[in-house]
ROMIKOL-265551 format. One line per 4 residues: number of its first residue (from 1); for each residue y, x, z of C-alpha. Coordinates in Angstrom, 3 decimals. Layout:
N
NUM	Y/X/Z; ...
! end
This chain:
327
1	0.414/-13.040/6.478; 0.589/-16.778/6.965; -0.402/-20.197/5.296; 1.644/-23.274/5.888
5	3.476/-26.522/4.828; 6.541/-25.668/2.903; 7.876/-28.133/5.518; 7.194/-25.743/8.648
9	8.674/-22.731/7.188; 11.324/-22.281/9.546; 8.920/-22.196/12.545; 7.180/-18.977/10.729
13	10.666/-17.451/11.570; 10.612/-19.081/14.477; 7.115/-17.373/16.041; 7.737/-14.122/14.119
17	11.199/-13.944/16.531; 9.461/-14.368/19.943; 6.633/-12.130/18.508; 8.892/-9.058/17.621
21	10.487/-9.497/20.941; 8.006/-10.284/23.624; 4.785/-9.525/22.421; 1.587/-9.890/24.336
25	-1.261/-7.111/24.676; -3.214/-8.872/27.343; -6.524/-8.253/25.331; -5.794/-4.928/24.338
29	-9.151/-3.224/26.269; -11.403/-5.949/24.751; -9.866/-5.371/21.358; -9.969/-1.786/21.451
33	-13.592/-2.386/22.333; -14.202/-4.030/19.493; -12.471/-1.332/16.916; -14.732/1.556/18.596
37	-17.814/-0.398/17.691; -16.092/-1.067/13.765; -15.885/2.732/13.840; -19.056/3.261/14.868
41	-20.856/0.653/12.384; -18.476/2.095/9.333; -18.270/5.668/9.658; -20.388/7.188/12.303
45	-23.425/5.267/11.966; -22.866/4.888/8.163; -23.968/7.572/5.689; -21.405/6.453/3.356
49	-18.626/6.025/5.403; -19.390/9.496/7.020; -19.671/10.690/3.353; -15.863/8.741/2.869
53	-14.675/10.062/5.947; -15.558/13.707/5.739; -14.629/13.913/1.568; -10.785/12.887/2.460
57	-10.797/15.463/5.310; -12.140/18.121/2.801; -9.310/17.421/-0.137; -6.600/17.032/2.415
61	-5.983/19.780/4.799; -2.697/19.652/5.855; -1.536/15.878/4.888; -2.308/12.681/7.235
65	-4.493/11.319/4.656; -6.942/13.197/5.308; -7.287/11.758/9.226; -9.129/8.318/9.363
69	-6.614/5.452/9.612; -8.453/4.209/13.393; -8.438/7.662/14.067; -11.345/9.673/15.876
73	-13.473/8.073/18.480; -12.054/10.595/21.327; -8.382/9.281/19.903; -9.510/5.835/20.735
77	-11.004/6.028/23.952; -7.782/8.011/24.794; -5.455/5.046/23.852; -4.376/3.037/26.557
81	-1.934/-0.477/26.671; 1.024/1.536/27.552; 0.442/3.948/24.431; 0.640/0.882/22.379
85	3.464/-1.199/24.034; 5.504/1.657/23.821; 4.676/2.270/19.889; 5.457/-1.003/19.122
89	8.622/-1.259/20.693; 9.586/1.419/19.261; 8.777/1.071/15.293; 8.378/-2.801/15.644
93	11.794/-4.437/14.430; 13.259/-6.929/11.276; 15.013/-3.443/9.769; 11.231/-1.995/9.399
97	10.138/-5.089/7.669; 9.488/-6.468/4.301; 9.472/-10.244/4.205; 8.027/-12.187/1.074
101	8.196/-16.174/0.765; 6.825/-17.732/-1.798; 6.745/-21.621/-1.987; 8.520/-24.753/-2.065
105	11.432/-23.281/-0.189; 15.317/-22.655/-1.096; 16.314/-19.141/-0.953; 19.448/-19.857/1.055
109	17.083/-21.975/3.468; 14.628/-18.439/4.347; 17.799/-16.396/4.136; 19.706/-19.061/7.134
113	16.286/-18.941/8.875; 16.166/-15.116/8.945; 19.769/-14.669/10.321; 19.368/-17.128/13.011
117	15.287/-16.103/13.994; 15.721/-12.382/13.584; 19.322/-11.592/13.010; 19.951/-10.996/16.874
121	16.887/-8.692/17.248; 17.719/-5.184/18.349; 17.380/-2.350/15.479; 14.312/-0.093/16.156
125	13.410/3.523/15.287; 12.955/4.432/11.310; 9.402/5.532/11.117; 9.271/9.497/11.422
129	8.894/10.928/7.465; 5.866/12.516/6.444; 7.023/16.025/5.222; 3.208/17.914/5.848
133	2.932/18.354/1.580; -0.286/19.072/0.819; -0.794/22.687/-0.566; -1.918/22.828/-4.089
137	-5.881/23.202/-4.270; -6.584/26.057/-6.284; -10.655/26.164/-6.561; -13.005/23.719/-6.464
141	-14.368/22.525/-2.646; -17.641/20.670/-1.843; -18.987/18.860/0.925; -22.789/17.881/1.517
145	-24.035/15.138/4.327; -27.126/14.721/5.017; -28.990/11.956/5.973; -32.218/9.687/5.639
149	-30.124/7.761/2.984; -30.236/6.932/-0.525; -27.929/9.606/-2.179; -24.193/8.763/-3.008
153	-21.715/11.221/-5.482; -18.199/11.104/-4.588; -15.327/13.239/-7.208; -11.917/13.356/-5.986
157	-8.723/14.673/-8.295; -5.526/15.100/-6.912; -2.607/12.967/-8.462; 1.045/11.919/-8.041
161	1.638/9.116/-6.055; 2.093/5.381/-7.221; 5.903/5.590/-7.847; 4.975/8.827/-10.334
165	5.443/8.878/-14.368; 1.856/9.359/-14.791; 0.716/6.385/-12.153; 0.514/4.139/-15.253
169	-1.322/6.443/-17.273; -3.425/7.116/-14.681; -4.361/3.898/-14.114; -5.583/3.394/-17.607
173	-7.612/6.152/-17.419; -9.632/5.082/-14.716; -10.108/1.641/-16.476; -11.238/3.503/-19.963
177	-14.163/5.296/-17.661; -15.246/2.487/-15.317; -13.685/-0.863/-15.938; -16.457/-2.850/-16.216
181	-19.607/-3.062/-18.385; -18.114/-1.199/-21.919; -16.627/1.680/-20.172; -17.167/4.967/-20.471
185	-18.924/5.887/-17.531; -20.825/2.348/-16.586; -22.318/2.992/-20.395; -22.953/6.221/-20.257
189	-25.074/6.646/-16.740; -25.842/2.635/-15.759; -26.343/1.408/-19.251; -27.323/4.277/-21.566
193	-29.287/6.484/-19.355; -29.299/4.490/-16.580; -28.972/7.522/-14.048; -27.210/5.175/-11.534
197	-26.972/1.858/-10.255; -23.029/1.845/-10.011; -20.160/3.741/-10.601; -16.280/2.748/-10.048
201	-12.754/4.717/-9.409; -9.818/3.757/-7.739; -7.132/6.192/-6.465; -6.235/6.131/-2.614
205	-6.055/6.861/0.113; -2.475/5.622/-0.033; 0.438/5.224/-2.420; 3.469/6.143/-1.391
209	2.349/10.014/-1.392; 0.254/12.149/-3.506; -3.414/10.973/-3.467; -6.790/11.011/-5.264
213	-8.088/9.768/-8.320; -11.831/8.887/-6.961; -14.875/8.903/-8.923; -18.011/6.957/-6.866
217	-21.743/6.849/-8.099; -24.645/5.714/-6.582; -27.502/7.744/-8.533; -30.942/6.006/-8.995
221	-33.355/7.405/-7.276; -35.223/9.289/-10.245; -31.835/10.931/-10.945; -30.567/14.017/-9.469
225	-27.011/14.000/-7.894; -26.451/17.304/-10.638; -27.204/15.143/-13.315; -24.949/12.750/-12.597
229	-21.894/14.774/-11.695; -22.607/16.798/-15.267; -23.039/13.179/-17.363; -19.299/12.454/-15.288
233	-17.843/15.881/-16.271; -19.129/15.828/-19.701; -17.505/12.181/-20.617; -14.461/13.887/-18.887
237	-13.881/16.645/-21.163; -14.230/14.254/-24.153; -10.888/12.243/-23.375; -9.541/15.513/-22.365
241	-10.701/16.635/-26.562; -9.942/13.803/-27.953; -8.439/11.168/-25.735; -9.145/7.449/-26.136
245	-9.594/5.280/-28.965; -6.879/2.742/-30.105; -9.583/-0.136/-29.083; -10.022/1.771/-25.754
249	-5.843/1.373/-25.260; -6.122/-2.299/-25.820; -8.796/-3.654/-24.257; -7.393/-1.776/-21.024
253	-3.923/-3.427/-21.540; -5.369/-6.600/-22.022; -7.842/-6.195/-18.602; -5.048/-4.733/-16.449
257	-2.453/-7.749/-17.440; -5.046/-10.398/-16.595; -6.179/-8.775/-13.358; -1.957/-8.418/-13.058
261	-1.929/-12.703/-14.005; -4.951/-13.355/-11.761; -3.424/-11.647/-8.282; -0.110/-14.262/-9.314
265	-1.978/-17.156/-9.837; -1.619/-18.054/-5.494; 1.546/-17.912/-3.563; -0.296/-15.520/-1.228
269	-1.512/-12.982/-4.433; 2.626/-13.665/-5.336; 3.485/-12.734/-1.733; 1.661/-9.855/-1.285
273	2.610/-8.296/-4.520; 6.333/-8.822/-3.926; 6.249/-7.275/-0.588; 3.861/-4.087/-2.038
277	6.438/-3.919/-4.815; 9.599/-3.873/-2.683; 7.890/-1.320/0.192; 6.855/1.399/-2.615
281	9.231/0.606/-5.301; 12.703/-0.343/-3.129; 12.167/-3.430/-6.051; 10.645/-6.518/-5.609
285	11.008/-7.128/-9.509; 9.077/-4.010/-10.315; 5.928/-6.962/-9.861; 6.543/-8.260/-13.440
289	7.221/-4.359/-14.883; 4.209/-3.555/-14.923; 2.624/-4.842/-18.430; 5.635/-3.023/-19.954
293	4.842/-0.161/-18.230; 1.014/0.181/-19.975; 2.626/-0.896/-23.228; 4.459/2.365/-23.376
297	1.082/4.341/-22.900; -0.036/5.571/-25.731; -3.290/7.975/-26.499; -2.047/11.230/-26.025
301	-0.645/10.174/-22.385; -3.922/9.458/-21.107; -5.666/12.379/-22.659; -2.302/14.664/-20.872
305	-3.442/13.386/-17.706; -7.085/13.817/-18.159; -6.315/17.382/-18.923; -3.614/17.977/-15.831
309	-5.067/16.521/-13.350; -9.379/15.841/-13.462; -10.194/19.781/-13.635; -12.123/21.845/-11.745
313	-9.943/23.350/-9.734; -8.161/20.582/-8.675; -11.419/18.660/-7.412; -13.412/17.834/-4.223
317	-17.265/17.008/-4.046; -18.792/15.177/-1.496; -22.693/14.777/-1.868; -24.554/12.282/-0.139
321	-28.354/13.805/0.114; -31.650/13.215/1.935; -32.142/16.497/4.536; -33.817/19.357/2.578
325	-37.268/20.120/4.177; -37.881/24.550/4.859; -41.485/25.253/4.321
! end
């Protein structure tokens, strides 16, 4: 992305041109250099990230989500300037890019600016399509790392991707059991019985294909991982009984709209939402959708989900634990 005076748009087009065309890869080894040691500092000398790492790899088997985005050390040290020259010349072009402006421009200025900057620019490879589907899970599958750590619980689901009927239902659920301080699960095992010291969700890896809905706890230290994961199932099975309450429905609408509000406050939070909108959706417009979209959720479609989707079968452990000692 870029910042800059509405009155130096045109030379964004301008250096985004010469960029496509004749980039420059002269610092490629030192850069490289510098990812490795990311890797390193993340995942492998992180017990979390190993814990991150090694949980995606165990719910996907056969889809590239489960393969770190930098990929494996040995993949990096393998990777050489030509490897990289070549990939971008061949993916890199104006018909595999998604252009937002947001400012005190005219639309038929950016449009002019675009014909004349990137118009000319040869057409480059569509990106090959993922078509590795991940095979439904059919029994539950666990992972344990261990290391001289403080212990970490991580619960993944599978679910649709973001462009899915159930995304927005989905996404209220996971503000019902950790959106801040009066959810479910915050209550329940930070507040209540104070069992851990955080818990959130998120889905992810990605969007655009199926993914995971992602419980993460850090226990306290007085609390067992198996008490926490039961607490976690337990609160589950009650929206799957009886779903949410009508105060539950719009407290969530009314947190999800201003988080919605806040990201479209800046021209970049605009920006970045159009593009993300207009990549997934093939809609830039689909931005401003989405209140209407949680409007039409009502109890029973979050407590349909809960029951589809967050069961055992369908779910990945990963267990972050201190190495057991034999006597």
């Amino acid at each position: 992305f870029v910042e800059l005076p509405a009155n130096r748009a045109e030379l964004f087009f301008a250096l985004e041109a010469d960029r496509m065309v004749n980039p420059v890869f002269r610092e490629f080894y030192s850069e490289r250099d510098v990812v490795m040691e990311e890797r390193r500092m993340r995942v492998d000398s992180s017990p979390r990230g190993t814990l991150y790492e090694r949980h995606l790899s165990t719910a996907f088997k056969i889809h590239p989500y489960g393969q770190p985005v930098v990929g494996l050390m040995e993949d990096l040290r393998r990777l050489g300037r030509r490897d990289v020259e070549r990939y971008y010349q061949d993916y890199y072009g104006p018909n595999n890019a998604v252009l937002a402006v947001v400012g005190n421009v005219e639309s038929d200025d950016v449009a002019a600016w675009a014909r004349h900057y990137l118009g000319s620019i040869p057409e480059r490879l569509d990106p090959p399509m993922v078509e590795s589907l991940e095979p439904k899970q059919t029994e539950e599958r666990r992972v344990i790392i261990e290391w001289d750590a403080e212990p970490a619980l991580r619960i993944g689901w599978h679910v649709p991707e973001a462009t899915h009927n159930d995304a927005a239902a989905i996404a209220m659920l996971s503000v019902i059991l950790t959106g801040g301080r009066t959810s479910r699960l915050h209550r329940r095992l930070v507040t209540d019985e104070q069992i851990a010291a955080s818990v959130f969700s998120s889905t992810g890896p990605g969007n655009r294909f199926p993914q995971l809905f992602q419980v993460d706890v850090i226990p306290v230290h007085t609390a067992s991982t198996e008490t926490v994961e039961a607490a976690i199932y337990e609160e589950i099975k009650r929206i799957q009984d009886e779903g949410p309450s009508d105060e539950e429905l719009e407290r969530v609408r009314n947190q999800l709209e201003a988080g919605r509000v806040r990201r479209l406050q800046s021209n970049l939070g605009l920006a970045f939402q159009l593009a993300d909108s207009e990549s997934l959706f093939g809609d830039w417009a689909t931005t401003f959708k989405s209140a209407e979209l949680m409007t039409e959720v009502v109890r029973d479609d979050v407590r349909r989900v809960a029951r589809r989707y967050l069961n055992i079968e369908n779910r990945t452990v990963g267990i972050l634990q201190r190495p057991s000692v034999s006597r």
